[in-house]
TILUM-269132 format. One record per residue (C-alpha): residue in one letter; x, y, z. Coordinates in steps of 0.1 Angstrom, whole numbers. Last residue first. Layout:
<rs>
<r><aa>A</aa><px>X</px><py>Y</py><pz>Z</pz></r>
...
</rs>
This chain:
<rs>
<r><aa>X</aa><px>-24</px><py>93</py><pz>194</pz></r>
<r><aa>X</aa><px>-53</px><py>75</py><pz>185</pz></r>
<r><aa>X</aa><px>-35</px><py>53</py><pz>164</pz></r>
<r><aa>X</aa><px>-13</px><py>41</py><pz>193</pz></r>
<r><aa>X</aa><px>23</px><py>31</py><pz>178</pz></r>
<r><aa>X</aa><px>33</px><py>-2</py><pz>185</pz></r>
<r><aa>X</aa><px>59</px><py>-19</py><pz>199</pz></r>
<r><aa>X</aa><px>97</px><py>-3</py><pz>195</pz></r>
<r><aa>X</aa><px>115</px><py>-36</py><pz>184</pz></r>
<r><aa>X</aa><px>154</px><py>-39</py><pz>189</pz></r>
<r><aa>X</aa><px>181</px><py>-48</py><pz>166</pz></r>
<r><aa>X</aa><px>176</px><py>-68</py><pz>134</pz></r>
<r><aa>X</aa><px>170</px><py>-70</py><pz>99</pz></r>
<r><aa>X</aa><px>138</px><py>-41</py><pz>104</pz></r>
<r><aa>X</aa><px>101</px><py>-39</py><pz>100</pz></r>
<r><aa>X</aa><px>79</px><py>-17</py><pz>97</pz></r>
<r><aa>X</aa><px>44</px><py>-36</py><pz>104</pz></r>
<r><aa>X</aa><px>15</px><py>-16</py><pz>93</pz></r>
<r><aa>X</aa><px>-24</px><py>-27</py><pz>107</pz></r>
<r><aa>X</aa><px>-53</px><py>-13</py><pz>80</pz></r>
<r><aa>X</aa><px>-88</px><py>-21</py><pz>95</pz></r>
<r><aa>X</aa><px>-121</px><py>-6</py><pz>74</pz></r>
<r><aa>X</aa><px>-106</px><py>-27</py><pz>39</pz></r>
<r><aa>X</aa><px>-116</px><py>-14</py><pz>13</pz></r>
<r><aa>X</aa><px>-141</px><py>14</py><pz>-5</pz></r>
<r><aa>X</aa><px>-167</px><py>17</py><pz>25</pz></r>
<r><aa>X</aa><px>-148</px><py>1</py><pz>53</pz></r>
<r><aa>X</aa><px>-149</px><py>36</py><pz>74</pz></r>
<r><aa>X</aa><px>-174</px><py>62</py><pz>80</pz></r>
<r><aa>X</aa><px>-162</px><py>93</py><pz>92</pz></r>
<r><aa>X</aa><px>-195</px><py>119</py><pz>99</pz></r>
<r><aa>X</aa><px>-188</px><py>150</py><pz>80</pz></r>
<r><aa>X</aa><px>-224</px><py>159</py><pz>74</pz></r>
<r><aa>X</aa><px>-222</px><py>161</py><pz>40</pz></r>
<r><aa>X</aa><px>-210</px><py>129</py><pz>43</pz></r>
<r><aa>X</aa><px>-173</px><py>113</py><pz>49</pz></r>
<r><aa>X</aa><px>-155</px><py>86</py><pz>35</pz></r>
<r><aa>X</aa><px>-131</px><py>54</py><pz>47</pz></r>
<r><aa>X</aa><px>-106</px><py>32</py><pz>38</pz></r>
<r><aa>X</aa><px>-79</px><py>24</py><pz>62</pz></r>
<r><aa>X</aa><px>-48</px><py>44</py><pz>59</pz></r>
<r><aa>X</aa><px>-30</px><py>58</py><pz>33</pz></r>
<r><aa>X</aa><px>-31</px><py>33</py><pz>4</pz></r>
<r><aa>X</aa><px>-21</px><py>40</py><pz>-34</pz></r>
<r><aa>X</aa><px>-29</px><py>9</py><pz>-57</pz></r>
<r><aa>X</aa><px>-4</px><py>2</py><pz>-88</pz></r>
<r><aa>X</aa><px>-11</px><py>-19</py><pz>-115</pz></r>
<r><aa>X</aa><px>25</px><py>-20</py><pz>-130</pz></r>
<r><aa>X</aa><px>31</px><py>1</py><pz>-165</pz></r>
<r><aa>X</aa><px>40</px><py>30</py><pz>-145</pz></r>
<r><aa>X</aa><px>68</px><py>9</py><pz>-125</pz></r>
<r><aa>X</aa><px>78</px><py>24</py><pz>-89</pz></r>
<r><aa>X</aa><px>110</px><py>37</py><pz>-81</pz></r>
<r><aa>X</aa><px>109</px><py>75</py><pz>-92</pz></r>
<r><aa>X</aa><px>73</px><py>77</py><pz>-86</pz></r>
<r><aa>X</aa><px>85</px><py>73</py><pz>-52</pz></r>
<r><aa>X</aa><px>111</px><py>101</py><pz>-50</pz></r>
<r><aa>X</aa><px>87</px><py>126</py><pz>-66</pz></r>
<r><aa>X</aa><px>60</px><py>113</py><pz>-37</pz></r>
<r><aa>X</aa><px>85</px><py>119</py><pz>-9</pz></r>
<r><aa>X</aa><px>104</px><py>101</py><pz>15</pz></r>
<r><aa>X</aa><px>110</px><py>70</py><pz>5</pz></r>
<r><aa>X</aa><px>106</px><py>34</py><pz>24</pz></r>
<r><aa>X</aa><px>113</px><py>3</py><pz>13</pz></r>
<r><aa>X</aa><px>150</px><py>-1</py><pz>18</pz></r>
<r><aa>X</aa><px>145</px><py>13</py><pz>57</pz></r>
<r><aa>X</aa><px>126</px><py>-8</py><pz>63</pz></r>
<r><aa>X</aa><px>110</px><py>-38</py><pz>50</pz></r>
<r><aa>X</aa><px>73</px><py>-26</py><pz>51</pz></r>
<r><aa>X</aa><px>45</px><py>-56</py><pz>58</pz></r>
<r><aa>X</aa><px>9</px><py>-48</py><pz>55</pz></r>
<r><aa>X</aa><px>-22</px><py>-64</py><pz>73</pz></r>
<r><aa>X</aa><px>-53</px><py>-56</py><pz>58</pz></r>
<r><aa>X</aa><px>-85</px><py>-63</py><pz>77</pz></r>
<r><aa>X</aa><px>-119</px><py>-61</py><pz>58</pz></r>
<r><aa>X</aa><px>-112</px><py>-85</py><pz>32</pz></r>
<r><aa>X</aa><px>-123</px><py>-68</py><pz>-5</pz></r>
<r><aa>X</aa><px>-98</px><py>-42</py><pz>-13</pz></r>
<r><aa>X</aa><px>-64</px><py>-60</py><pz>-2</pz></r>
<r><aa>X</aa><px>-73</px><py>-89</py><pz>-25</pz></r>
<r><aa>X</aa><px>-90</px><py>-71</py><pz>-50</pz></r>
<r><aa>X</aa><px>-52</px><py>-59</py><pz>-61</pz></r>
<r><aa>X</aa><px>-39</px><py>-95</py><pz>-71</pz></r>
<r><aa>X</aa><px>-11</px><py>-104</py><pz>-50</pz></r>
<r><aa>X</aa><px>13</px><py>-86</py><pz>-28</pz></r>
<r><aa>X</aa><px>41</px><py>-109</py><pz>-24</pz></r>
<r><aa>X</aa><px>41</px><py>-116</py><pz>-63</pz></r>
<r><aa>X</aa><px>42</px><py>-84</py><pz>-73</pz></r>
<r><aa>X</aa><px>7</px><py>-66</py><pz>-77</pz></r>
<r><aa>X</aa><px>23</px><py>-32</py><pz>-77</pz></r>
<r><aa>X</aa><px>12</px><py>-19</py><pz>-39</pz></r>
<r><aa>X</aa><px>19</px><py>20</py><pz>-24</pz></r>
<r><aa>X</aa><px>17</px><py>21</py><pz>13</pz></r>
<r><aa>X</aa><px>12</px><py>63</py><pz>18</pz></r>
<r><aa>X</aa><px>19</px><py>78</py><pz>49</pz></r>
<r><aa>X</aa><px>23</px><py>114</py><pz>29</pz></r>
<r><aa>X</aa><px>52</px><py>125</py><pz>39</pz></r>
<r><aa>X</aa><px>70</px><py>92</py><pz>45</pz></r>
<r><aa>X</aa><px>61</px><py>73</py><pz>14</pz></r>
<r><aa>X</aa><px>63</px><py>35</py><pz>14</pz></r>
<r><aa>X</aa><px>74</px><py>6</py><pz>-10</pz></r>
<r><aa>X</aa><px>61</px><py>-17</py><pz>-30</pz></r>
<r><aa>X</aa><px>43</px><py>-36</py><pz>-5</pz></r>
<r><aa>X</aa><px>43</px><py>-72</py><pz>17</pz></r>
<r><aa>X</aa><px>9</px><py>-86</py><pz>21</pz></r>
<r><aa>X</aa><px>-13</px><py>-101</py><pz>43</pz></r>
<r><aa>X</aa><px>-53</px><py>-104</py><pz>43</pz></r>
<r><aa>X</aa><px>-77</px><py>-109</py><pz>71</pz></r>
<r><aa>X</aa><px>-113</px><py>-123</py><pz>77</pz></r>
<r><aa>X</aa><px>-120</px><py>-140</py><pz>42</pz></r>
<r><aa>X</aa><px>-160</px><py>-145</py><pz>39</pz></r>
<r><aa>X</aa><px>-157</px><py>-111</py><pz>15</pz></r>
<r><aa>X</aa><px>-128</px><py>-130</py><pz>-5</pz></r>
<r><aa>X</aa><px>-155</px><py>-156</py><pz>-20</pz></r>
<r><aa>X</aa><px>-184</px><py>-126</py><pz>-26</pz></r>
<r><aa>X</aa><px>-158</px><py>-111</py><pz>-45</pz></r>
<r><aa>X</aa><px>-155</px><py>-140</py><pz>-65</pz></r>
<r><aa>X</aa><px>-124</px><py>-166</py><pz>-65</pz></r>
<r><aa>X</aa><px>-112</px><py>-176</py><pz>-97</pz></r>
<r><aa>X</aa><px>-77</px><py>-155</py><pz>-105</pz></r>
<r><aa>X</aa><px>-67</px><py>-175</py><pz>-69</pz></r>
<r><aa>X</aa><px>-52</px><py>-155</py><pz>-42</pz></r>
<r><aa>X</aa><px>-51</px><py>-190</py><pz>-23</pz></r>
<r><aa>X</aa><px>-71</px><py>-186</py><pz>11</pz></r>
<r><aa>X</aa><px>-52</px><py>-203</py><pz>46</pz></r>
<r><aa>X</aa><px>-66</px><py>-210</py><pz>72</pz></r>
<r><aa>X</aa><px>-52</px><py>-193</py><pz>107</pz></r>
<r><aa>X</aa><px>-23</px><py>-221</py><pz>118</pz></r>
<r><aa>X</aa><px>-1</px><py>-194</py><pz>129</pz></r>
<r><aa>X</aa><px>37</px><py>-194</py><pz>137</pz></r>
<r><aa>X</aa><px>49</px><py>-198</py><pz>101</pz></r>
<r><aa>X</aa><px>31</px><py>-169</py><pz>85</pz></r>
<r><aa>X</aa><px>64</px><py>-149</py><pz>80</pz></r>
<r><aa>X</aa><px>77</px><py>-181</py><pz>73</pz></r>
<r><aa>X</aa><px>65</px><py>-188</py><pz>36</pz></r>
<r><aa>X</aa><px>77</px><py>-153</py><pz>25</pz></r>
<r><aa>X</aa><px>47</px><py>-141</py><pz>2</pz></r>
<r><aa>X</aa><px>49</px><py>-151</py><pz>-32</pz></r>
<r><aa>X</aa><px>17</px><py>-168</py><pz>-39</pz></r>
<r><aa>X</aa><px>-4</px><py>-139</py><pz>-22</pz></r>
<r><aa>X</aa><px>-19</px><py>-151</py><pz>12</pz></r>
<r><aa>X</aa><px>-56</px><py>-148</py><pz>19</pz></r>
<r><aa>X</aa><px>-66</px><py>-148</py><pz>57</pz></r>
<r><aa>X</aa><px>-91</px><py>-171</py><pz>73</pz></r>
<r><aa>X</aa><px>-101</px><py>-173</py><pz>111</pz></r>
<r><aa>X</aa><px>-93</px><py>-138</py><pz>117</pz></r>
<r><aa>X</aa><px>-101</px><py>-132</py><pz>158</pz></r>
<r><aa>X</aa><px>-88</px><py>-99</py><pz>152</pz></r>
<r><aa>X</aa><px>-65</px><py>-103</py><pz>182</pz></r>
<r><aa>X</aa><px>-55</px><py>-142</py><pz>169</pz></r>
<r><aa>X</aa><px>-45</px><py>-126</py><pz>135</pz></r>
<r><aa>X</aa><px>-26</px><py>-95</py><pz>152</pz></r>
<r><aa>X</aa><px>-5</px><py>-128</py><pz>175</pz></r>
<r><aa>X</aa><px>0</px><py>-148</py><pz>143</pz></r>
<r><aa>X</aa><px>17</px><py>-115</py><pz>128</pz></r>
<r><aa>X</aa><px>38</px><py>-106</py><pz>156</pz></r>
<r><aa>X</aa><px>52</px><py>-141</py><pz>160</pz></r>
<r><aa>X</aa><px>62</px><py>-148</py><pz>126</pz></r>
<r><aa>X</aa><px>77</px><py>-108</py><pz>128</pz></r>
<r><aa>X</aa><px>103</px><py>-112</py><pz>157</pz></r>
<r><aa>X</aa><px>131</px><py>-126</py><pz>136</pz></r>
<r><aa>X</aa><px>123</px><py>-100</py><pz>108</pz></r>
<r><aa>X</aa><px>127</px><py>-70</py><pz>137</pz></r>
<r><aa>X</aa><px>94</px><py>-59</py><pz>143</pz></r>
<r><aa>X</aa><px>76</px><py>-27</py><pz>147</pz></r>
<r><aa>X</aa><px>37</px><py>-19</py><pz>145</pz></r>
<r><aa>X</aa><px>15</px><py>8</py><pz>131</pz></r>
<r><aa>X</aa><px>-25</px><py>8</py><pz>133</pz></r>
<r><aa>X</aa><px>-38</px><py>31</py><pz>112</pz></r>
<r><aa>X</aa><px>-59</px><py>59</py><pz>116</pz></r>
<r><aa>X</aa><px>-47</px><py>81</py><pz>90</pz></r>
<r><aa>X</aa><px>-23</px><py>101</py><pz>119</pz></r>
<r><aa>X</aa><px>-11</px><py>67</py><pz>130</pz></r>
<r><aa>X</aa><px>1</px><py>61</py><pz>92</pz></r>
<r><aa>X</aa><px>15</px><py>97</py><pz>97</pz></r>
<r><aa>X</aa><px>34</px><py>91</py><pz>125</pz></r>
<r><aa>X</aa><px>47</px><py>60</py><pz>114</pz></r>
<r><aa>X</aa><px>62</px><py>75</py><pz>83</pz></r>
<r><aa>X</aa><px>74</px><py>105</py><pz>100</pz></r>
<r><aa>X</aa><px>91</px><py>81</py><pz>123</pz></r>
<r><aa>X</aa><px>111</px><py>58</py><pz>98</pz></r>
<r><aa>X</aa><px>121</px><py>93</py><pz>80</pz></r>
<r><aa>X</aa><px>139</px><py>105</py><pz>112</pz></r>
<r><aa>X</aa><px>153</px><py>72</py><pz>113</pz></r>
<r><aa>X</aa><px>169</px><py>77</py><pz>80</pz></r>
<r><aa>X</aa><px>175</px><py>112</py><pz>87</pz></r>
<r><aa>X</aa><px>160</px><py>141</py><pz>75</pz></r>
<r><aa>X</aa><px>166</px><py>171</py><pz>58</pz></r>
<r><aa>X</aa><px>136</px><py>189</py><pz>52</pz></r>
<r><aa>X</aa><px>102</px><py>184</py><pz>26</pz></r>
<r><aa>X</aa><px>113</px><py>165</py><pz>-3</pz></r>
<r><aa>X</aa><px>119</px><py>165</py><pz>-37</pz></r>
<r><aa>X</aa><px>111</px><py>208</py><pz>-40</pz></r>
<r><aa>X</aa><px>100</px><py>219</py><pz>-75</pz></r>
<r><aa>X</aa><px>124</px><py>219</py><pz>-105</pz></r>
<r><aa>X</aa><px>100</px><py>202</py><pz>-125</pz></r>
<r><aa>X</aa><px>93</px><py>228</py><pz>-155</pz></r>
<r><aa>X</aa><px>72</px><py>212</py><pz>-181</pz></r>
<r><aa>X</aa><px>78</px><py>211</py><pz>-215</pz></r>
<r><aa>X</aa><px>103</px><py>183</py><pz>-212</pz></r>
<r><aa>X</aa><px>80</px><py>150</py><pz>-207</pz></r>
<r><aa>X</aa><px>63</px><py>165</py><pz>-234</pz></r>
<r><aa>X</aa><px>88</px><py>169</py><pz>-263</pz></r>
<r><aa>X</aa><px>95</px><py>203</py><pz>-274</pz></r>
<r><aa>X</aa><px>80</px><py>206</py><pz>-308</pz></r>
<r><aa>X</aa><px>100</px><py>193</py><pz>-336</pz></r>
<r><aa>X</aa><px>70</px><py>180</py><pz>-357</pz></r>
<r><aa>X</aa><px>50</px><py>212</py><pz>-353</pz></r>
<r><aa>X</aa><px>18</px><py>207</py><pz>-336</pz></r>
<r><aa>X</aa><px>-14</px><py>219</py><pz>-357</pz></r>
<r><aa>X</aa><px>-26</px><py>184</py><pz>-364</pz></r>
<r><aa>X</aa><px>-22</px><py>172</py><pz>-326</pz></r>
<r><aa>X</aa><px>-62</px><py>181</py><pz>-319</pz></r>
<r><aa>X</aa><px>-69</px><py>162</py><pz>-350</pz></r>
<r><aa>X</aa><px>-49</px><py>131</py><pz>-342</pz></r>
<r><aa>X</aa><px>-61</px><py>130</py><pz>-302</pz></r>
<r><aa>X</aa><px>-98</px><py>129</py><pz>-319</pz></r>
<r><aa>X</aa><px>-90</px><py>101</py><pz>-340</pz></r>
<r><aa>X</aa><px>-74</px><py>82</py><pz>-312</pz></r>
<r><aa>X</aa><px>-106</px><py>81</py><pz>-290</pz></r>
<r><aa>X</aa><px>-127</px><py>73</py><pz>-318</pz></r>
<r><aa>X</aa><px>-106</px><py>44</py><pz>-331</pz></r>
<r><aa>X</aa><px>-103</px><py>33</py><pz>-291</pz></r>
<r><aa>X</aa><px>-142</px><py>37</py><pz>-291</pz></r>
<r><aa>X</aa><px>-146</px><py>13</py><pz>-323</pz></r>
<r><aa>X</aa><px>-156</px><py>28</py><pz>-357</pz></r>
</rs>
């Protein structure tokens, strides 16, 4: 007998006693909590989202899609990347104003490869307000999910407003179950007993967010230090 044989066994024996017309799972549980937190606006959402990537210590910035080829070489040149892997399906002129090397997300390349890689950029999923969360399936635009684990400086691209929700109900809502999904608010980091921060430990230790918009104006970038 394998594990999964084992596993399944045991969920058999403990299910032997449940009648057949039992309420169904997904219905045995009350969900009539709260969806979201206030009445906001759309641009009232935009902010809380920004506020609360700033508040995780990340460093948010806004673009209109004209403006973003631009903003993006200029974050590479400030980091001093001089490498950056690209996922396969990420808009080809978003990356059009800088010659930083490109890395193929390739199914071959070693975590030792993609810890030489400077910088990473993706697009996302989608975004959650309340919580500052960037939540990544693994589509095309965002690549394999070592990708944004491994490089140390994680550049993320929101399309707002379609891509951003306000709550975690109204994001599970939208997002595939069966997708590999990775939840990130802010740059990785952990504490000691001791309560000294240290960052870069389980991904990436810089996380820069660019929200941006079809058109109209740019706002720069919000401080994460407040």
């Amino acid at each position: 007998m394998n594990s999964r044989e084992l596993i399944l066994g045991r969920v058999r024996r403990a299910l032997a006693d449940v009648p057949t017309d039992d309420t169904p799972y997904d219905q045995a549980v009350d969900r009539d909590y709260l969806r979201e937190h206030g009445d906001r606006s759309v641009e009232e959402t935009l902010e809380l989202l920004a506020e609360n990537l700033a508040d995780y210590r990340a460093i948010v910035h806004r673009s209109t899609i004209d403006e973003l080829p631009a903003l993006l070489a200029g974050i590479l040149s400030a980091h001093g990347s001089t490498s950056v892997v690209v996922p396969p399906g990420l808009p080809p002129q978003w990356l059009s104003a800088t010659d930083t090397p490109r890395v193929e997300d390739s199914a071959v390349s070693t975590p030792y490869d993609l810890d030489e890689v400077h910088s990473v950029v993706t697009a996302c999923a989608l975004a959650i307000a309340e919580t500052g969360t960037i939540v990544l399936d693994g589509g095309p635009d965002q690549g394999r999910r070592r990708i944004t684990l491994v490089p140390d400086h994680h550049i993320c691209v929101v399309r707002v407003p379609d891509q951003v929700v306000s709550s975690v109900p109204q994001a599970l809502e939208r997002l595939d179950p069966t997708r590999p999904l990775t939840w990130i608010s802010g740059p990785s980091a952990t504490s000691d007993i001791e309560l000294d921060r240290v960052e870069g430990v389980h991904g990436p230790r810089t996380l820069e967010v660019v929200l941006v918009s079809d058109g109209g104006q740019s706002e720069g970038e919000v401080d994460p230090a407040g």
